[in-house]
C-alpha positions as CSV (number, residue, x, y, z in Angstrom):
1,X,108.9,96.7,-88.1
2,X,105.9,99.1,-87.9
3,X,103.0,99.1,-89.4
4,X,99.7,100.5,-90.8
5,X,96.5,99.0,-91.2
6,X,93.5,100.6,-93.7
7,X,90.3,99.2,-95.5
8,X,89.4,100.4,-98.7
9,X,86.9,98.9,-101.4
10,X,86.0,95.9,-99.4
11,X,90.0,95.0,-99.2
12,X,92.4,95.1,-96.2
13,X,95.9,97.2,-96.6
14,X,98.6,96.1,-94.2
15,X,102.1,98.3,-94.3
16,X,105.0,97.2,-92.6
17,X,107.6,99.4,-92.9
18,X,111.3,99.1,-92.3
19,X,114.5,100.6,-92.7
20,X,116.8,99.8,-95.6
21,X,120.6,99.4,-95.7
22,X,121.2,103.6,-95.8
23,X,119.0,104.4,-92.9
24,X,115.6,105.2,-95.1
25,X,112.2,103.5,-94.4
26,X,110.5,101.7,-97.0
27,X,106.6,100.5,-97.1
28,X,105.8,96.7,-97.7
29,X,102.3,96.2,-98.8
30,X,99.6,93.1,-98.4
31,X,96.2,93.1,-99.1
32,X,93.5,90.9,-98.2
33,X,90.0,90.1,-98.4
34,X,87.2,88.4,-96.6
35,X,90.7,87.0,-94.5
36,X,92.1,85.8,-97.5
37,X,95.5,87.1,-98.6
38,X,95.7,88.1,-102.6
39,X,98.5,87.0,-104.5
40,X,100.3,90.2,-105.5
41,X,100.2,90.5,-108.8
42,X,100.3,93.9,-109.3
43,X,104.0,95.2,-111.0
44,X,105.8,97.6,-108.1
45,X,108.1,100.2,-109.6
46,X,111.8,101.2,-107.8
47,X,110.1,101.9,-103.8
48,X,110.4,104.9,-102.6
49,X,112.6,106.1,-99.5
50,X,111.3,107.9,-96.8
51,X,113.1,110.2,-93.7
52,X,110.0,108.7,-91.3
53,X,108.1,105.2,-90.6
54,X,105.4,107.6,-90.7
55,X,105.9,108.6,-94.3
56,X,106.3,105.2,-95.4
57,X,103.4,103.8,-94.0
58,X,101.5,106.9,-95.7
59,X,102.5,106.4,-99.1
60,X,102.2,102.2,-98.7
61,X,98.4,102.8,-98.0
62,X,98.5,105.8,-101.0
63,X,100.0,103.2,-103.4
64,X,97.8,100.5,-102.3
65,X,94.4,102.6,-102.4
66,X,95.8,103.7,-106.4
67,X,96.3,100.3,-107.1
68,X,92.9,98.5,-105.9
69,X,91.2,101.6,-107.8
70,X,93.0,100.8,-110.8
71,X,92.6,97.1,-110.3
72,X,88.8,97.1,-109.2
73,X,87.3,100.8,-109.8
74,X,85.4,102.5,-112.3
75,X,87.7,102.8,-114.7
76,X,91.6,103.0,-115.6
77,X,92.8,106.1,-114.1
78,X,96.3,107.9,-114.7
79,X,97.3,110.1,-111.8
80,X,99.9,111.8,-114.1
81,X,97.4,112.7,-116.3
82,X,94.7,114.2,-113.8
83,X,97.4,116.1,-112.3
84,X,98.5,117.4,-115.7
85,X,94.8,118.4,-116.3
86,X,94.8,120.3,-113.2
87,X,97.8,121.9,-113.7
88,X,96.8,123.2,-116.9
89,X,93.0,124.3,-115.8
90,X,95.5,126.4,-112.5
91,X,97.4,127.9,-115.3
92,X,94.4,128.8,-117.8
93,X,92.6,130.3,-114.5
94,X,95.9,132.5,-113.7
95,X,96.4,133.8,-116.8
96,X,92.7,134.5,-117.4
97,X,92.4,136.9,-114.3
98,X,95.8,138.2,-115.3
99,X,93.5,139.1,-118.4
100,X,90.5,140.9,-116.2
101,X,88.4,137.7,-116.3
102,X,87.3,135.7,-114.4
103,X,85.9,132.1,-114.5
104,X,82.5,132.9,-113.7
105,X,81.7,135.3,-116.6
């Protein structure tokens, strides 16, 4: 196995990674803090597959990093839902200088 370390929040990310039964590399993710594992509570959805330990170990710390700020940031956050916001401020801005404006008046 290989793996990635990160800190994030005051917690500890560890990724191992490994490959599955077809030959894809999958992320397994601990956290920890002040040395002290944390029960993994947290639901995990179908894991993703990866061509590269190197992707894996990415999107373990990615997942992990989402989680914690879910779990301990500000506030609930959806990811779908900023990215939908964006996507529809990238469109508005397209069509607007399609129109011969521009966002800055």
């Amino acid at each position: 196995m290989r793996s990635g370390l990160d800190a994030f929040m005051g917690f500890n990310i560890a990724v191992e990674v490994r490959q599955n039964h077809r030959g894809a590399w999958v992320a397994e993710i601990e956290f920890s803090k002040d040395g002290q594992p944390l029960v993994d509570v947290w639901p995990r959805t179908t894991q993703p597959e990866w061509l590269t330990p190197e992707e894996a170990t990415r999107d373990g710390i990615e997942w992990a990093r989402r989680v914690l700020m879910q779990q301990y940031g500000q506030a609930p956050h959806s990811w779908v839902a900023t990215r939908e916001r964006a996507s529809a401020w990238a469109r508005s801005e397209v069509d607007r200088r399609r129109d011969g404006t521009t966002f800055y008046g």
